[in-house]
C-alpha positions in Angstrom: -9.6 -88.6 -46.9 -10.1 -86.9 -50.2 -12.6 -87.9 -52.7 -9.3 -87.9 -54.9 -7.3 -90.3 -52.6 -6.9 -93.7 -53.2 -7.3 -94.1 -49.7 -11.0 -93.0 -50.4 -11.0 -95.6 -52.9 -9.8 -98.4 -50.8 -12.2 -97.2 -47.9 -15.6 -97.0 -50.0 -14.2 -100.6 -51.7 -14.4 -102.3 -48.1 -17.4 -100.1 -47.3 -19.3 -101.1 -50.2 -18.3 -105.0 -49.7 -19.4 -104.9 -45.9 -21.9 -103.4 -46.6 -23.9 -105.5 -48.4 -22.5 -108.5 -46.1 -24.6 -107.6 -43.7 -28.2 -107.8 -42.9 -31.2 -105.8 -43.4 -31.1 -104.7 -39.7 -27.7 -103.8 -39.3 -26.8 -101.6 -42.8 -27.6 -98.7 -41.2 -25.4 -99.3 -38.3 -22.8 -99.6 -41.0 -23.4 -96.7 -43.0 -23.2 -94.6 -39.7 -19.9 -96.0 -38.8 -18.7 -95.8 -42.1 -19.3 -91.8 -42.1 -18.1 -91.7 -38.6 -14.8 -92.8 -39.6 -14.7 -90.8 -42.8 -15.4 -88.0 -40.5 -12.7 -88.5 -37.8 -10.0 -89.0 -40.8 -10.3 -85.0 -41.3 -10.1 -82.8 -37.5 -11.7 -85.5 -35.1 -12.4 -82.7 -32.4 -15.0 -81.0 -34.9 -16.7 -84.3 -34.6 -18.1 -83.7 -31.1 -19.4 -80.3 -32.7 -21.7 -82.4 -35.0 -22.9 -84.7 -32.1 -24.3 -81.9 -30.4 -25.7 -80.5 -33.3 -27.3 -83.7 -34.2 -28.5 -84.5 -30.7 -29.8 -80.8 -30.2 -32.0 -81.0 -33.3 -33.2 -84.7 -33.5 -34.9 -83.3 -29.6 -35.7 -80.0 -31.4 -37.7 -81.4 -34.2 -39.4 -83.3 -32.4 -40.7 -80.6 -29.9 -41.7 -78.4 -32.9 -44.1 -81.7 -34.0 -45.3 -81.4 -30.3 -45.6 -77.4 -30.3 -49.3 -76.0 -31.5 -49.4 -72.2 -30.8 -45.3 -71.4 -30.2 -44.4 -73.4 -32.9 -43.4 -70.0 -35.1 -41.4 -68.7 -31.8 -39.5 -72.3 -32.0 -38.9 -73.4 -35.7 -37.2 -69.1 -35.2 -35.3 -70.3 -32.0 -34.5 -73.3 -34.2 -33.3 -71.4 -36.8 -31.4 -68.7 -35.3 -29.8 -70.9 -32.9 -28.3 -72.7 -36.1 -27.0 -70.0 -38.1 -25.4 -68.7 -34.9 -23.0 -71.8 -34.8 -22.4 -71.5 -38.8 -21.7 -67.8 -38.4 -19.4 -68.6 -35.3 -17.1 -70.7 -36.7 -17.1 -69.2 -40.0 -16.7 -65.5 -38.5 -14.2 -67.0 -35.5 -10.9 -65.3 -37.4 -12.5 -62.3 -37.7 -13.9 -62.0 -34.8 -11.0 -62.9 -33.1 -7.6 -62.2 -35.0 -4.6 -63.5 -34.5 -6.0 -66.1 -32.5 -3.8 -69.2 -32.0 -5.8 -72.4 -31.7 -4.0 -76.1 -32.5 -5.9 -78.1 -34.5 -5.1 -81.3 -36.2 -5.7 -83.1 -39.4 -5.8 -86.6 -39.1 -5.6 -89.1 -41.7 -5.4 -92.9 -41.4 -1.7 -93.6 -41.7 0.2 -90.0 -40.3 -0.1 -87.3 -38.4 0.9 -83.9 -39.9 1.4 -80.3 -38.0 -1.3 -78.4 -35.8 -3.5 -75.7 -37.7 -3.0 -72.6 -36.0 -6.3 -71.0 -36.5 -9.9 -72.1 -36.4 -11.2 -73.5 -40.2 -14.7 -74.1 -40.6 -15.7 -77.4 -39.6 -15.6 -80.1 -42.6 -19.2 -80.1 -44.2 -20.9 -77.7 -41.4 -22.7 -75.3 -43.9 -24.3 -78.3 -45.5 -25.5 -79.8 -42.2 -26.7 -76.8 -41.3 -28.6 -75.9 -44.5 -29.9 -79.5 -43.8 -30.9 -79.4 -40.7 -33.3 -76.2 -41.1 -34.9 -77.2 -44.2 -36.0 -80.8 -41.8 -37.1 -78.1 -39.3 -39.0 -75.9 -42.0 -40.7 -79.1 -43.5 -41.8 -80.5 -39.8 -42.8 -77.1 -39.4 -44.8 -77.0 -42.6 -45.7 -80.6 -42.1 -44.9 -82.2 -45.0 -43.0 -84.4 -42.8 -42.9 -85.8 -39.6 -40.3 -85.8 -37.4 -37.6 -88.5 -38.0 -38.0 -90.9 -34.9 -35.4 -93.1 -35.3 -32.0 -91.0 -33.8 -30.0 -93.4 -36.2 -31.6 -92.5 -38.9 -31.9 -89.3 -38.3 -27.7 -89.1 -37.5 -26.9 -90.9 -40.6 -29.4 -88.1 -42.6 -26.5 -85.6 -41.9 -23.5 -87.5 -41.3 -23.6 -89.8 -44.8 -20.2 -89.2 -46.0 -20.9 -89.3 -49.6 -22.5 -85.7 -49.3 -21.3 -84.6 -45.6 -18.7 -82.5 -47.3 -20.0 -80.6 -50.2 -23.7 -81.4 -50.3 -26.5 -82.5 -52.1 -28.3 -80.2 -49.5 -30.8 -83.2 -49.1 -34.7 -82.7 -47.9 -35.6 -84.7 -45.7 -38.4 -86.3 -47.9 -36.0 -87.4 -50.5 -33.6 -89.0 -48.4 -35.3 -90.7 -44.9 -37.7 -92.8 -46.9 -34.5 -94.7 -48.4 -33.3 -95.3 -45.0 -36.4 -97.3 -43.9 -36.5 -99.3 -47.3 -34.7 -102.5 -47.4 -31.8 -102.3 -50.1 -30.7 -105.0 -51.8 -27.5 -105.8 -54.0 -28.7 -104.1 -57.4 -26.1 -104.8 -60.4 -27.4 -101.9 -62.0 -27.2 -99.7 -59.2 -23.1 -100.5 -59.0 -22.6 -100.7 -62.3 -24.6 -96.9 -62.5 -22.9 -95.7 -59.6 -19.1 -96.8 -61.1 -20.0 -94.9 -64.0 -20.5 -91.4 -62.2 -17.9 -91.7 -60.6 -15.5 -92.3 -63.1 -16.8 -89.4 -65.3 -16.6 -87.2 -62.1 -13.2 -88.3 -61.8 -12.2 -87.4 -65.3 -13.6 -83.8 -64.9 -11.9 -83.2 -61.6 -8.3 -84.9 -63.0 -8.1 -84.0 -65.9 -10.6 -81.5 -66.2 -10.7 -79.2 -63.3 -6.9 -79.7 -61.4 -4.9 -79.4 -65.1 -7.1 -76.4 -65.7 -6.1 -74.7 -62.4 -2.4 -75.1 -63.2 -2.6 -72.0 -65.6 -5.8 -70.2 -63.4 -3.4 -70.0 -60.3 -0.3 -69.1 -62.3 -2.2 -66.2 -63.7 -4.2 -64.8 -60.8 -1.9 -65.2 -58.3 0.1 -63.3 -60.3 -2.5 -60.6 -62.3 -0.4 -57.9 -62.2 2.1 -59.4 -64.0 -0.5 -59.9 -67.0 -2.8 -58.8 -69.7 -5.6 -58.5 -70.7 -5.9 -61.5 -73.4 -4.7 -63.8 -70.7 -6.6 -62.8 -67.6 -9.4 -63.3 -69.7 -8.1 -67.0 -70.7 -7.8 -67.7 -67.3 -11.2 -66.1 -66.5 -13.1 -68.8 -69.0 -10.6 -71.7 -67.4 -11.8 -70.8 -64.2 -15.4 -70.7 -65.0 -15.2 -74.4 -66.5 -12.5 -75.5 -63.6 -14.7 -74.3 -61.1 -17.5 -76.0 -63.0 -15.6 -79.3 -63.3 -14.1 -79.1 -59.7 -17.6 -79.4 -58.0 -19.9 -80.9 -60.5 -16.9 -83.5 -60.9 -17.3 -83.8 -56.9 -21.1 -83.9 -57.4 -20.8 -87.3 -59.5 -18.2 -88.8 -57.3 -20.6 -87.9 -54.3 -23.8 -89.2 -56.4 -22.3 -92.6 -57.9 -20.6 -93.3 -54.1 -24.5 -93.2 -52.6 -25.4 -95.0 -55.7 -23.3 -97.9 -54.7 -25.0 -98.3 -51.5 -28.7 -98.0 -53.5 -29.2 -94.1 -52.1 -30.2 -92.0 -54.9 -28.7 -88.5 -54.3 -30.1 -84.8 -56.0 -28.1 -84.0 -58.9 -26.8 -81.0 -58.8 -25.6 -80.1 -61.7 -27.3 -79.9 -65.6 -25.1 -78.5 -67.5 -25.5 -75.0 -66.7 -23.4 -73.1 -69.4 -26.0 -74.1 -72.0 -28.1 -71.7 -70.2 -30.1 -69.1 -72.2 -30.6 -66.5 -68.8 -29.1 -66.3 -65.1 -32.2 -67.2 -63.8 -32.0 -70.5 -66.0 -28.4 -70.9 -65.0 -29.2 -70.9 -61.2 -32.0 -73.4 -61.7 -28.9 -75.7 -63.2 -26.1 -74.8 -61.0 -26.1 -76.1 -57.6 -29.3 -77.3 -58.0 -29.8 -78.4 -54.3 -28.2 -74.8 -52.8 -31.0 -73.3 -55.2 -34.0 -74.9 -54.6 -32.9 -74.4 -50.7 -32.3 -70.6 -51.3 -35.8 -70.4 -53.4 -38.0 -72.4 -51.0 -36.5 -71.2 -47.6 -36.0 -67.3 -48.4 -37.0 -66.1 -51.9 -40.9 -67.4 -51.6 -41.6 -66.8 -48.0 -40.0 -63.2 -48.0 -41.8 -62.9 -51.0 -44.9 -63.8 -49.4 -44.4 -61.5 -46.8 -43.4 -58.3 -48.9 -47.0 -58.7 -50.8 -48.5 -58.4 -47.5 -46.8 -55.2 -46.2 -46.9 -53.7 -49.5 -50.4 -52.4 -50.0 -50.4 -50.5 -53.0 -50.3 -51.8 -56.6 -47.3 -48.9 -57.8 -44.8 -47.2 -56.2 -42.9 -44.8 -58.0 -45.1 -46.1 -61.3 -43.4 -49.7 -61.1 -45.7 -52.5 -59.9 -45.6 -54.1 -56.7 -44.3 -57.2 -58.0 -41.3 -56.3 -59.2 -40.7 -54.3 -56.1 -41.1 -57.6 -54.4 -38.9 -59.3 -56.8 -36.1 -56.8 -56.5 -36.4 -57.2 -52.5 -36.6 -60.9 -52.4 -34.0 -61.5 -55.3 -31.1 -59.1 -53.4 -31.6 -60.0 -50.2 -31.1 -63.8 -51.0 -28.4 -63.9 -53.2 -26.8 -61.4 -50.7 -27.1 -64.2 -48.2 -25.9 -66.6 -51.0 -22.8 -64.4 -51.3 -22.1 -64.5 -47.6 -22.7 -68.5 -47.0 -19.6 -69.1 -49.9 -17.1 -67.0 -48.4 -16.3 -64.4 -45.7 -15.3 -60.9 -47.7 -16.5 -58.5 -49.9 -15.8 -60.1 -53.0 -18.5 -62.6 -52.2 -20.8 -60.1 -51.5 -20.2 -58.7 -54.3 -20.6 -61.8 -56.2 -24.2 -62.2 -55.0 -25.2 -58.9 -55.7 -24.5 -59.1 -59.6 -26.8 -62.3 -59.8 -29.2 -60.4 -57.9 -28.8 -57.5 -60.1 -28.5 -59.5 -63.5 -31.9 -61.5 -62.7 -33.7 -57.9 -61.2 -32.7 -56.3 -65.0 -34.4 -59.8 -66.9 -37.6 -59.5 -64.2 -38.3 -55.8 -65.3 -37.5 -55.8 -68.6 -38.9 -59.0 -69.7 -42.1 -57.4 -71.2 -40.2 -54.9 -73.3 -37.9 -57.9 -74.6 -40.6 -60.2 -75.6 -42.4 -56.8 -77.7 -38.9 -56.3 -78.9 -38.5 -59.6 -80.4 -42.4 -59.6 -81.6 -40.6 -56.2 -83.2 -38.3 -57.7 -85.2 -39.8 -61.5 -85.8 -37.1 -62.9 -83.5 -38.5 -66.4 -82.2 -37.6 -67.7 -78.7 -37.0 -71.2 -80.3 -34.7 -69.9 -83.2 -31.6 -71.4 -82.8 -29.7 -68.4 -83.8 -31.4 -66.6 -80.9 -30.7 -69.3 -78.5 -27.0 -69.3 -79.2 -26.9 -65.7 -78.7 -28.6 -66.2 -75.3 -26.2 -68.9 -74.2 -23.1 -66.7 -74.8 -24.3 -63.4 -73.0 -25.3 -66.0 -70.2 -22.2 -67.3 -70.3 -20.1 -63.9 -70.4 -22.2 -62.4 -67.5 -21.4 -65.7 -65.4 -17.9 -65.3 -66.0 -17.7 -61.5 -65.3 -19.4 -62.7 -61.4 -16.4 -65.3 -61.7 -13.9 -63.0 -61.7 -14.6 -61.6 -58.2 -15.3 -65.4 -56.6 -12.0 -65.8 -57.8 -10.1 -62.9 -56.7 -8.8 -61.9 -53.0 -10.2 -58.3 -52.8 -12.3 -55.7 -54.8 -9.0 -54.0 -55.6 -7.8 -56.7 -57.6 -10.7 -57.7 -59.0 -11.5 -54.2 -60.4 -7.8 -54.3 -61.5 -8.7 -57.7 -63.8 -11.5 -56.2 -65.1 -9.9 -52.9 -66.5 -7.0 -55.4 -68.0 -9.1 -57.3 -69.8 -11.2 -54.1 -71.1 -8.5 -52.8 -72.3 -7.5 -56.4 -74.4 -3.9 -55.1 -75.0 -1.2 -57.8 -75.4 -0.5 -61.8 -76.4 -1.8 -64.5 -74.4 0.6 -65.8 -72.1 1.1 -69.3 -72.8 4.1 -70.3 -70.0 7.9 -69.6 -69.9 8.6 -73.3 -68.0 7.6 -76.8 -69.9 4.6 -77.4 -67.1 2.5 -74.6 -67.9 3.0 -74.9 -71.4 2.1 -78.8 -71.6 -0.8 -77.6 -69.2 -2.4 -75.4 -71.9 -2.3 -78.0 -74.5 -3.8 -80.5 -72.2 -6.3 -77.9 -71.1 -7.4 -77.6 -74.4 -7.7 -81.5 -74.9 -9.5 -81.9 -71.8 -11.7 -78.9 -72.4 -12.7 -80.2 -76.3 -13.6 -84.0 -74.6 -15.5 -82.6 -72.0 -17.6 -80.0 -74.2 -17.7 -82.7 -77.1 -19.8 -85.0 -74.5 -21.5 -81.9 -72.8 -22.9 -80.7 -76.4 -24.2 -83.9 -77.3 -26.1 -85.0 -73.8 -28.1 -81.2 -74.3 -28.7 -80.8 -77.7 -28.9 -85.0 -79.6 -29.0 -87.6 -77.1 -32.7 -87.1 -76.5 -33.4 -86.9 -80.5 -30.7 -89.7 -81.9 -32.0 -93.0 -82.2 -28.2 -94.3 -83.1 -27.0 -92.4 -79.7 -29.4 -94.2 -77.5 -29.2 -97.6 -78.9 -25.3 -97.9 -78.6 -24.7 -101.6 -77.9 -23.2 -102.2 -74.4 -19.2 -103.0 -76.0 -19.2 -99.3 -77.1 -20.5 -97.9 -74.2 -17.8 -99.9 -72.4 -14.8 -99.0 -75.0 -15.7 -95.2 -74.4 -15.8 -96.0 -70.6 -11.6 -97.5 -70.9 -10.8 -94.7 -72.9 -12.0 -92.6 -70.1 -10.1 -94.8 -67.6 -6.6 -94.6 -70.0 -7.3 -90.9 -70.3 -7.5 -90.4 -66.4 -4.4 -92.5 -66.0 -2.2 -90.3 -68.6 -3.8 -87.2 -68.5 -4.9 -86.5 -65.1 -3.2 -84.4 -62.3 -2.4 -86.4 -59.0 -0.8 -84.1 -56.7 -4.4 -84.6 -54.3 -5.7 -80.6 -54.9 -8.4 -80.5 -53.0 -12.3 -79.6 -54.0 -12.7 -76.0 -54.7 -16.1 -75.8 -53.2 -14.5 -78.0 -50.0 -13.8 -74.5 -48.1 -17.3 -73.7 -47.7 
């Protein structure tokens, strides 16, 4: 039951209604069933998986409460314990190939054929991230440990973010659980609106988009340079509309039931550095990688490390080389099994390592020249290296191995050729509605970042314009869109 289904539709409709015809005491109850039947509509057998996961660490959490001087040899047991299902079921193919195991995907009305290899269990790297940052937080005790076990099951299993995240803390989200929520017009009416704008960028945005990405690098070498570098940028903003598309769909599906969910996406390609971009992108995935592993390793390298220099470099950006690699190494590894992921990480490490240490020299360069940080000229110069070094990581999350990746990079280096724009009608009425879809989306994104905040006339629209632009959204879906049910990139992981 994809977020792009009109079954999904129909079910959060009756989910919604029931919802809110019950009482105080039983919308939990609700909510849990609601995401248990979301749940079995994928591969039911993975569902006893999350049972155990969520019975082993609602009795977990609370021992670690209970626990005084083992508590760091149990939030570790906790921990490791964790990972090792995650790395188990993501690992299971390569650690046993050719392995033949029936699985089935259920959805309401058919069944379809077995899957004849283990897939990672729908949504298990988010419950997992989730589940150690509760532990990390009962261990830090910013928190106490959730007492309620329906609570505490309907924390991980709430199927607006089961799949794909918000990585949730545990602070953010449990209070909302024991507040009483009450029909809010507002709420619904906020909540229809995300959702709406998440399904235009995943439509019309992200799947027409992906028409021409697939055609190209399922095919690179077959083409040039000029268009493996088209498909390059398409990818960056499909992959961009795909999940933060999913993220407002996710977002405006909680907000119907009065949850507030993290955003997790700010429009990122405004960014004027990597390390901006990450603090924009996946917002919830960052702030999990920054508080869980960057700070504490951190903490712990400027302990070991007792001298100020080594090798005439300071100890801190020692520590902020270690920190920085190591954790977007493991960000590399939690998207996707294979080098190319690793790979991936390691530029972002490398990219923010270069800004850390050569951040003095940069700011006496500019004092140099009389360049200002707020100059807009400088700002849009920023923006667009940002942007270029983001796509260049792109183009290895997007290939299948180094080899072809490396391949796509010497094409488009060598920038020899025409831009293919499609021998068959659907590839060619894909590029001109790419670039349609592309111009609305970037028309909106420009105006939220740079003149919302500073127009009086863009805040104080009247309600009949907001709702003309909201049908024109709606008719634009409708004709526009692509409805062949691709599923969410970031869905695989």
């Amino acid at each position: 039951m994809a977020f792009n289904s009109i079954v999904y539709l129909l079910f959060l409709t009756i989910a919604v209604i029931a919802y809110y015809s019950f009482s105080v005491q039983f919308k939990w109850i609700w909510l849990l069933i609601a995401s248990i039947a979301f749940y079995l509509s994928f591969i039911p057998v993975f569902f006893l998986l999350l049972v155990l996961i969520i019975i082993m660490n609602y009795f977990l959490g609370k021992s670690l409460a209970r626990s005084t001087d083992g508590s760091n040899r149990l939030i570790s047991f906790i921990i490791v314990l964790n990972i090792l299902v995650l790395v188990f079921f993501k690992y299971f193919n390569n650690i046993f190939p050719g392995n033949q195991i029936h699985l089935y995907f259920v959805d309401f009305f058919y069944r379809v054929e077995p899957i004849n290899k283990m897939i990672l269990p729908l949504g298990l790297s988010y419950i997992i991230f989730t589940v150690i940052s509760y532990h990390i937080e009962i261990k830090r005790k910013t928190i106490g440990p959730e007492k309620h076990f329906g609570y505490f099951s309907l924390y991980l299993l709430f199927f607006p973010k089961i799949t794909q995240g918000p990585i949730e803390r545990p602070q953010n989200f449990l209070p909302q659980l024991h507040t009483s929520i009450d029909l809010n017009s507002a709420s619904i009416v906020d909540g229809l609106k995300m959702m709406l704008w998440g399904y235009f960028k995943k439509l019309v945005v992200a799947d027409r988009l992906a028409i021409y990405v697939n055609a190209v690098y399922d095919n690179s070498e077959h083409h040039n340079g000029p268009t493996l570098l088209v498909a390059t940028i398409f990818f960056a903003i499909q992959i961009y509309a795909d999940f933060s598309g999913y993220t407002d769909i996710a977002v405006g599906s909680a907000r119907l039931f009065g949850i507030k969910l993290t955003n997790n996406f700010n429009r990122p390609y405004f960014s004027t550095s990597v390390k901006e971009f990450w603090s924009r992108w996946h917002i919830s995935l960052s702030l999990w990688l920054r508080d869980y592993i960057f700070l504490p390793l951190a903490y712990v390298l400027s302990r070991w490390m007792n001298k100020q220099y080594y090798l005439h470099i300071s100890k801190e950006k020692w520590i902020y080389l270690i920190a920085i690699m190591v954790t977007f190494c493991i960000c590399g590894l939690w998207h996707g099994v294979g080098w190319t992921f690793l790979f991936w990480g390691i530029l972002f490490g490398i990219f923010q390592t270069y800004s850390n240490w050569t951040g003095e020299f940069n700011k006496k360069l500019r004092k140099r020249f009389g360049i200002r940080k707020s100059s807009g000229y400088y700002k849009s110069y920023k923006i667009i290296i940002t942007f270029c070094l983001v796509c260049f990581t792109w183009i290895f999350f997007r290939s299948n191995n180094l080899s072809q990746a490396f391949s796509i990079i010497k094409n488009i280096l060598s920038f020899s050729g025409k831009v293919f724009f499609g021998e068959t009608s659907d590839v060619m009425n894909s590029m001109f509605h790419s670039g349609l879809a592309i111009f609305l989306l970037l028309t909106f994104e420009i105006v939220k970042e740079f003149y919302y905040d500073r127009s009086r006339f863009l805040k104080s629209v009247s309600w009949v314009t907001k709702s003309i632009f909201y049908v024109f959204l709606v008719i634009v879906i409708i004709f526009f869109g692509v409805f062949d049910g691709g599923q969410f990139i970031y869905f695989q992981f």
